[in-house]
C-alpha positions in Angstrom: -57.8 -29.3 104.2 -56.7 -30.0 100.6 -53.4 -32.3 100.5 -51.5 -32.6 97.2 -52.2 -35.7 95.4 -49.1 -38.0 94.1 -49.4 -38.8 90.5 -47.6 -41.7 89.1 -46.0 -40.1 86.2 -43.9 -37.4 88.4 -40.6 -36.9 88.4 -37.9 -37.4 91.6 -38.5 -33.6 91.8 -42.3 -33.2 92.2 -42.5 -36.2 94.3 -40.1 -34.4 96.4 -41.5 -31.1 96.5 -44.9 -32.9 97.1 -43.9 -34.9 100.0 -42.8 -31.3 101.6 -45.8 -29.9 100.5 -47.8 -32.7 102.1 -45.8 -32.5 105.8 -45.7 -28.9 106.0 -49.6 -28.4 105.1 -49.9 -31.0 108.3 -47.5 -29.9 110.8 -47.0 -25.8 111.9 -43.8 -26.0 112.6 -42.9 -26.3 108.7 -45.7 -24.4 107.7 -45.5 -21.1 109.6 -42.0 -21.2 107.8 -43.3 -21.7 104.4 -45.7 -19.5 104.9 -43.9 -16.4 105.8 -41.2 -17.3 103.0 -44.2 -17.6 100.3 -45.7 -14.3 101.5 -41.8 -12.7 101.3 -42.2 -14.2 97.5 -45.6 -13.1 96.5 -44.8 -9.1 97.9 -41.5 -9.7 95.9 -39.8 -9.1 98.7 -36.3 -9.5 97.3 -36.9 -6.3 95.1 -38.3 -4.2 98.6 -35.1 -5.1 100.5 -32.9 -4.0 97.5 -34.8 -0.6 97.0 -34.2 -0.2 101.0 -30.4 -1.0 100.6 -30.6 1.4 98.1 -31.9 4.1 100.3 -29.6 3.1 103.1 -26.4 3.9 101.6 -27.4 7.2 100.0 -29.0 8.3 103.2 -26.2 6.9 105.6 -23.9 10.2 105.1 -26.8 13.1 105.3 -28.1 11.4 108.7 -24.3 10.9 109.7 -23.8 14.2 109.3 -27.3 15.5 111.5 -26.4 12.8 114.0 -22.9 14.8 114.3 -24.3 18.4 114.2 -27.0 17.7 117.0 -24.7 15.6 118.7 -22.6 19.2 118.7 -25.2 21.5 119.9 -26.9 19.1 122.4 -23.9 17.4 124.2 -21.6 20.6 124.3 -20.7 20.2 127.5 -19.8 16.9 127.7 -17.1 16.1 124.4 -16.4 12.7 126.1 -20.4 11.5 126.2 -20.7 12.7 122.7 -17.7 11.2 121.6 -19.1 7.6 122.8 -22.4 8.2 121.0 -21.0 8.4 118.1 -18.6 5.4 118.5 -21.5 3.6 119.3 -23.0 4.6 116.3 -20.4 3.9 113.7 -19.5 0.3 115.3 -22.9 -1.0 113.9 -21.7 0.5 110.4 -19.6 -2.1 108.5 -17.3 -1.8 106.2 -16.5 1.9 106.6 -17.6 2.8 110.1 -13.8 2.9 111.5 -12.9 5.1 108.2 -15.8 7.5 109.1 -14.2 8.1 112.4 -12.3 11.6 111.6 -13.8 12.3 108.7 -17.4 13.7 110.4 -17.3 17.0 111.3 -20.3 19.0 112.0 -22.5 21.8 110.4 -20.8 25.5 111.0 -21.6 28.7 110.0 -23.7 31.2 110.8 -27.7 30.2 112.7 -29.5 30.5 109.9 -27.3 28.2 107.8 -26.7 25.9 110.1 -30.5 25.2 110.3 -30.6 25.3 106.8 -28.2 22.9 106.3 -29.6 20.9 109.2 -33.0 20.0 107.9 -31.5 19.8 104.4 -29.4 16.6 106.0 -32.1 15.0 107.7 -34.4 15.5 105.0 -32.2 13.9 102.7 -31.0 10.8 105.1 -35.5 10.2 105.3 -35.3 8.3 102.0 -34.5 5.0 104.3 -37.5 5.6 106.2 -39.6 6.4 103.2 -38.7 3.1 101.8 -39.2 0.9 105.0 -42.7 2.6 105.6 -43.7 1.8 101.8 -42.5 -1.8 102.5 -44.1 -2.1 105.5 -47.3 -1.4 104.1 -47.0 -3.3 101.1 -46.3 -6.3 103.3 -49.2 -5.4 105.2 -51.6 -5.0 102.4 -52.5 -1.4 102.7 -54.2 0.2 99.6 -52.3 2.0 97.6 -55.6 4.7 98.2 -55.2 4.6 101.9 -51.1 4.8 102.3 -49.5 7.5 104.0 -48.6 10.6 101.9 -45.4 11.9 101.3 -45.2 14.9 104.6 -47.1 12.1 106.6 -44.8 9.7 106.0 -41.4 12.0 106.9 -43.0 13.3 109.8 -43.4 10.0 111.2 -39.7 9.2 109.6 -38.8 12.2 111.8 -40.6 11.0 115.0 -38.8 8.1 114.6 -35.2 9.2 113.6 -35.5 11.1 116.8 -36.9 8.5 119.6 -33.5 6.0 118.0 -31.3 9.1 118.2 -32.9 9.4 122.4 -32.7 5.7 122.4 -29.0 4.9 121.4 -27.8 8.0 124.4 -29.2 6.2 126.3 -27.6 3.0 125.2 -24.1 4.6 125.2 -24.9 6.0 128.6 -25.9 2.7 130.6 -23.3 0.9 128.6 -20.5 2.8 129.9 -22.1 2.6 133.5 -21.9 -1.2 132.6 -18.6 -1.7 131.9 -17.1 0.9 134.1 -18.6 0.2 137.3 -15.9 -2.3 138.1 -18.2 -5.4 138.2 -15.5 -7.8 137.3 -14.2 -10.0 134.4 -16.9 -11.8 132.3 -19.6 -9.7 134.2 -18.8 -6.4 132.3 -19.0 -8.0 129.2 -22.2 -10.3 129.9 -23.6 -6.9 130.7 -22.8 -5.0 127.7 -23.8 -8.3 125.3 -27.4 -8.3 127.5 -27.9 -4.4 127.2 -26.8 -4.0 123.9 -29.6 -7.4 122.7 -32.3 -4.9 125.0 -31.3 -2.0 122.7 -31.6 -4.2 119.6 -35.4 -5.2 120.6 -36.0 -1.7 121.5 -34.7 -0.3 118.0 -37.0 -2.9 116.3 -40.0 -2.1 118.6 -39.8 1.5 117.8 -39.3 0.8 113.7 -42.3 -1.7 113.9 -44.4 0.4 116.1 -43.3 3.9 114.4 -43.9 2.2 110.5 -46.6 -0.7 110.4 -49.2 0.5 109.6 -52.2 1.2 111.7 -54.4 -0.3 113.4 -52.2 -2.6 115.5 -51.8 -4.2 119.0 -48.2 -4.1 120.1 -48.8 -8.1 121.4 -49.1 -8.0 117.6 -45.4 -6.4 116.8 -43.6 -8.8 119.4 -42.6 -11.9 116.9 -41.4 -9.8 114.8 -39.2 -7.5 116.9 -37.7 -11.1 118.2 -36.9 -12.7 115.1 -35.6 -9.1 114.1 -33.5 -8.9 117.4 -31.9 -12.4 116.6 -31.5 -12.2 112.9 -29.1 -9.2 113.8 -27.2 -11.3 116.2 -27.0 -13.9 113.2 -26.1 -11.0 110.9 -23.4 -9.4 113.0 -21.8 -13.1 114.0 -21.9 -14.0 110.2 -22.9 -11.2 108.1 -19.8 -9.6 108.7 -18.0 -12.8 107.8 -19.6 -12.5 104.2 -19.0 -8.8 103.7 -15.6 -9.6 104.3 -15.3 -12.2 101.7 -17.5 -10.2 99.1 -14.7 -7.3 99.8 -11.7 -9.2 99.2 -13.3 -11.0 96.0 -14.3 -7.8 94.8 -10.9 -5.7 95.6 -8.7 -7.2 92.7 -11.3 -6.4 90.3 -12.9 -3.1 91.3 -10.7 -1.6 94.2 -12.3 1.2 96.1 -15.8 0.6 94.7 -15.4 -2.4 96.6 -16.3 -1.1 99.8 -19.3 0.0 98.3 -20.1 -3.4 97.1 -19.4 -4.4 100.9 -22.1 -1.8 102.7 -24.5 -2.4 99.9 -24.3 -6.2 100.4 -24.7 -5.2 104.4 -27.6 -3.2 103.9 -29.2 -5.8 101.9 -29.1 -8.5 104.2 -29.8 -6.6 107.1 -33.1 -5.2 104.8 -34.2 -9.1 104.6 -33.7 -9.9 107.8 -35.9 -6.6 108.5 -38.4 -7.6 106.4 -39.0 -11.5 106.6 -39.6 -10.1 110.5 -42.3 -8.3 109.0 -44.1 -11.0 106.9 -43.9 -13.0 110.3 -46.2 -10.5 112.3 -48.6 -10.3 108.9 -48.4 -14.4 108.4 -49.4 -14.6 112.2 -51.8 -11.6 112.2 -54.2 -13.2 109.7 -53.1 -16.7 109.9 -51.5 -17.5 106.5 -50.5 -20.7 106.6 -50.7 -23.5 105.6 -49.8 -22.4 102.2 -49.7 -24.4 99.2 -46.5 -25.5 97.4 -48.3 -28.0 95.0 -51.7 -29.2 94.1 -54.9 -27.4 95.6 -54.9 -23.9 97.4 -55.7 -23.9 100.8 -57.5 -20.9 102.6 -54.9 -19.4 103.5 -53.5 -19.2 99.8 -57.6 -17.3 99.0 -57.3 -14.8 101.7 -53.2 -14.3 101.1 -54.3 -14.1 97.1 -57.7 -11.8 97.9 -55.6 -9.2 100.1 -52.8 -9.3 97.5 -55.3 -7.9 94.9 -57.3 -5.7 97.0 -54.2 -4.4 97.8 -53.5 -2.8 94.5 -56.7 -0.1 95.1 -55.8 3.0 94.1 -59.3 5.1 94.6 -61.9 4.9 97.0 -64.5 4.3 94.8 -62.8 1.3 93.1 -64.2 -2.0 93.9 -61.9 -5.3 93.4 -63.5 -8.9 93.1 -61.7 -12.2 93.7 -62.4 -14.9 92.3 -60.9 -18.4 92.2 -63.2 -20.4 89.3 -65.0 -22.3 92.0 -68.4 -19.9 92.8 -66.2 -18.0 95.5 -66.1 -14.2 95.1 -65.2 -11.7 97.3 -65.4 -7.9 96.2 
């Protein structure tokens, strides 16, 4: 394994940074870290969560507004069922979830354009899903030659939509059986904290297992899904807490448009804590770490380096060599 060497003539900083380097390269539990952090770096990762907050926002409303119409036609028959799913639904929304309250109404008209309108929604609110699959494989190294095309990729977007929209009537359904079935105080609530953490690893088994791409072992998905499931709780205790602050800085100077800058910052976060779940099942996968921070690569920084490259293959025919000026070639 090749350690950084101190040189005499570096400064406080590289002496520092070489120390680290030297300890994480030698211990896992700094360099599984490091490593997931340098793979979030070298996918730019940064940019992928921003183009998926993007997404989120502008396809927030049209899926709203599906959620609302099926939610019409499916749950006719029982207003006050319907009426929790959609609670349920807006109280992980920040910012403007209470504000959305009466101002959903669903699809009407005739069959034919209510149908119409209908799958003009849904395919419209896809563009989140569009952008977390194309992440995902990024992440994973996929060839650009061998990533899913553009119906592929909704259908599955579809599928998953669906199974969440299954999965969170269920949620609402055992939720209220929770806290109305007269268990007591501080029971009711322990309940609904431990069913609503079961719901968040659900959600982020389905996303993983519905958008890595294949072939996979779901064994392979669980870290992930955890560190998903717990940067939420992080993100709800605290992320609200900064959305907050970023609103009330950003009021005096922009007004409304600060709520935008409020869900926007939301989705962002939430899109990092989304994706560095997603480097950790990669980093794990193929065992990328330890990586290097200074001095010589290690082999994990080669095979990281050589999938980054072959990664960029956009025809079946092309043929990509690595090389790293040392006789070692891979093609």
């Amino acid at each position: 394994m090749a350690v950084a060497r101190p040189t005499a003539d570096r400064g406080p900083w590289r002496r520092a940074v070489g120390a680290v380097d030297a300890w994480q390269r030698r211990h896992p539990v700094g360099g599984l870290p490091v490593g997931v952090l340098k793979k979030f770096s070298d996918d730019r990762g940064s940019s992928l969560a921003a183009l998926i907050a993007f997404y989120a926002f502008f396809s927030l409303f049209p899926l709203l507004l599906a959620l609302v119409s099926v939610l019409g036609f499916v749950l006719e028959g029982n207003p006050s069922l319907r009426d929790d799913v959609l609670d349920t639904a807006l109280a992980g929304i920040p910012v403007v979830g209470d504000q959305l309250r009466d101002q959903l109404h669903p699809l009407e008209g005739s069959g034919i354009a209510l149908a119409i309108g209908l799958v003009g929604a849904l395919w419209a609110g896809l563009g989140v899903t569009l952008a977390l699959g194309r992440s995902f494989a990024d992440i994973w190294d996929v060839p650009r030659v061998e990533q899913l095309s553009g119906l592929k990729a909704r259908a599955r977007g579809l599928a998953m939509l669906a199974i969440l929209a299954v999965t969170l009537v269920g949620a609402t359904m055992a939720t209220g059986v929770a806290v109305g079935g007269d268990l007591g105080p501080g029971i009711e609530e322990a309940a609904a904290v431990i069913l609503s953490a079961m719901v968040n690893v659900v959600v982020f088994l389905i996303i993983f297992a519905l958008l890595t791409p294949r072939p996979y072992e779901i064994r392979e998905l669980l870290p992930g899904v955890v560190v998903a499931a717990l940067g939420s709780l992080v993100l709800q205790s605290l992320g609200g807490w900064y959305v907050d602050r970023a609103i009330s800085h950003a009021t005096a100077i922009y007004g409304t448009f600060a709520l935008v800058i409020g869900l926007l910052s939301w989705f962002l976060l939430a899109a990092h804590v989304l994706l560095l779940a997603a480097e950790t099942n990669v980093v794990l996968r193929w065992r990328l770490w330890p990586r290097s921070l200074a001095g010589e690569l290690e082999a994990a920084d080669r095979l990281a380096l050589r999938r980054f490259a072959e990664a960029t293959r956009r025809d079946q025919s092309e043929r990509i060599a690595v090389s790293f000026g040392e006789g070692d070639e891979s093609s």
